[in-house]
C-alpha positions in Angstrom: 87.2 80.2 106.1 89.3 83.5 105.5 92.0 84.6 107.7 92.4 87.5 109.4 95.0 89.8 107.3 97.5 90.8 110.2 98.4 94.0 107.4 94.4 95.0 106.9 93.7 94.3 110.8 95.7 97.4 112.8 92.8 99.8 113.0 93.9 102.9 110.5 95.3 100.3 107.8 91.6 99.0 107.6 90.3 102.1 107.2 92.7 103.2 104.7 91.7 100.3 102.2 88.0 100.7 103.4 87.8 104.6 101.7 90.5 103.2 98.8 88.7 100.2 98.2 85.0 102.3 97.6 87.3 104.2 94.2 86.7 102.8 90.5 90.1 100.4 90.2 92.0 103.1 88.6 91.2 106.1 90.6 93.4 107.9 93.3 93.2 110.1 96.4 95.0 112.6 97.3 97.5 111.9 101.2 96.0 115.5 102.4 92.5 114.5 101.6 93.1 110.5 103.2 94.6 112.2 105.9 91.5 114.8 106.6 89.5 112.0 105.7 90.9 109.8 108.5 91.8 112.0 111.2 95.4 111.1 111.7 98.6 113.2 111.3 101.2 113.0 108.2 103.6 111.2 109.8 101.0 108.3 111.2 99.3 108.3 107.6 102.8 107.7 106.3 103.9 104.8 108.4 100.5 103.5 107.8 100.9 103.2 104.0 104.6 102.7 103.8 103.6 99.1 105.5 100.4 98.6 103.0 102.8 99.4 100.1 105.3 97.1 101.1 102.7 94.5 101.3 102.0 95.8 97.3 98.3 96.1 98.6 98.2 99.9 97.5 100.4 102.3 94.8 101.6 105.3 95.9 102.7 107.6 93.3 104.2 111.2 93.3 104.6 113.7 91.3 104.4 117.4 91.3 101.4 119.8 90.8 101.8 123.4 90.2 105.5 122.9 91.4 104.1 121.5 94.7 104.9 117.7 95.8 101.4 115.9 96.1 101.2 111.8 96.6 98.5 110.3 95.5 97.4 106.4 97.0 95.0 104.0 95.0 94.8 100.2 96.2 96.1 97.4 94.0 94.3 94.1 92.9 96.1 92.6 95.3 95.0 95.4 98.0 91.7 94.6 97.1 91.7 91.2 96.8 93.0 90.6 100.3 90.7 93.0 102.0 87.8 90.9 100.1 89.1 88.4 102.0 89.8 90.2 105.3 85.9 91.3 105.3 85.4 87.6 104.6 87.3 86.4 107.7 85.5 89.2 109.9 81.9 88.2 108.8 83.3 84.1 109.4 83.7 85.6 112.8 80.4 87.8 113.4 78.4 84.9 111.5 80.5 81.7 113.0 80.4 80.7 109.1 82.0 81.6 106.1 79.5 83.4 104.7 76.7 85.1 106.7 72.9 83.6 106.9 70.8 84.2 103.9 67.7 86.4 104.6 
């Protein structure tokens, strides 16, 4: 069975890679419109990625637009791999099996 990924788990983090996770593998958001999206402030948004880009589970790139600052976050293979398996572990655990029952 899947484990738990302590990184994924912490409530935000999870929903971070559940809205980058949804994009085509090589698409982006925007930090103002993750952080509108998930209701936290800058500062929480950026601790919050810091520790997913650490982990190499997202890329965070930025770069300037119209001379302003913007950051832009999409989520790795990696990043995407390990919340497969995250989902996995929390269905194991909803289902008591790996996999839940088929229908």
């Amino acid at each position: 069975m899947s484990e738990i990924d302590k990184i994924i788990h912490q409530p935000v983090r999870l929903r971070i890679m559940a809205s980058l996770v949804t994009l085509d593998p090589h698409e982006q958001v925007d930090f103002t419109y993750l952080r509108d999206l998930l209701e936290v402030t800058d500062g929480n948004l950026g601790a919050h990625l810091r520790k997913l880009e650490e982990a190499s589970y997202i890329n965070v790139e930025k770069t300037f637009v119209a001379r302003k600052p913007r950051t832009f976050v999409s989520a790795t293979a990696k990043g995407r791999s390990a919340f497969h398996d995250h989902v996995q572990a929390l269905e194991g655990i909803l289902w008591g099996t790996e996999k839940p029952p088929s229908e």
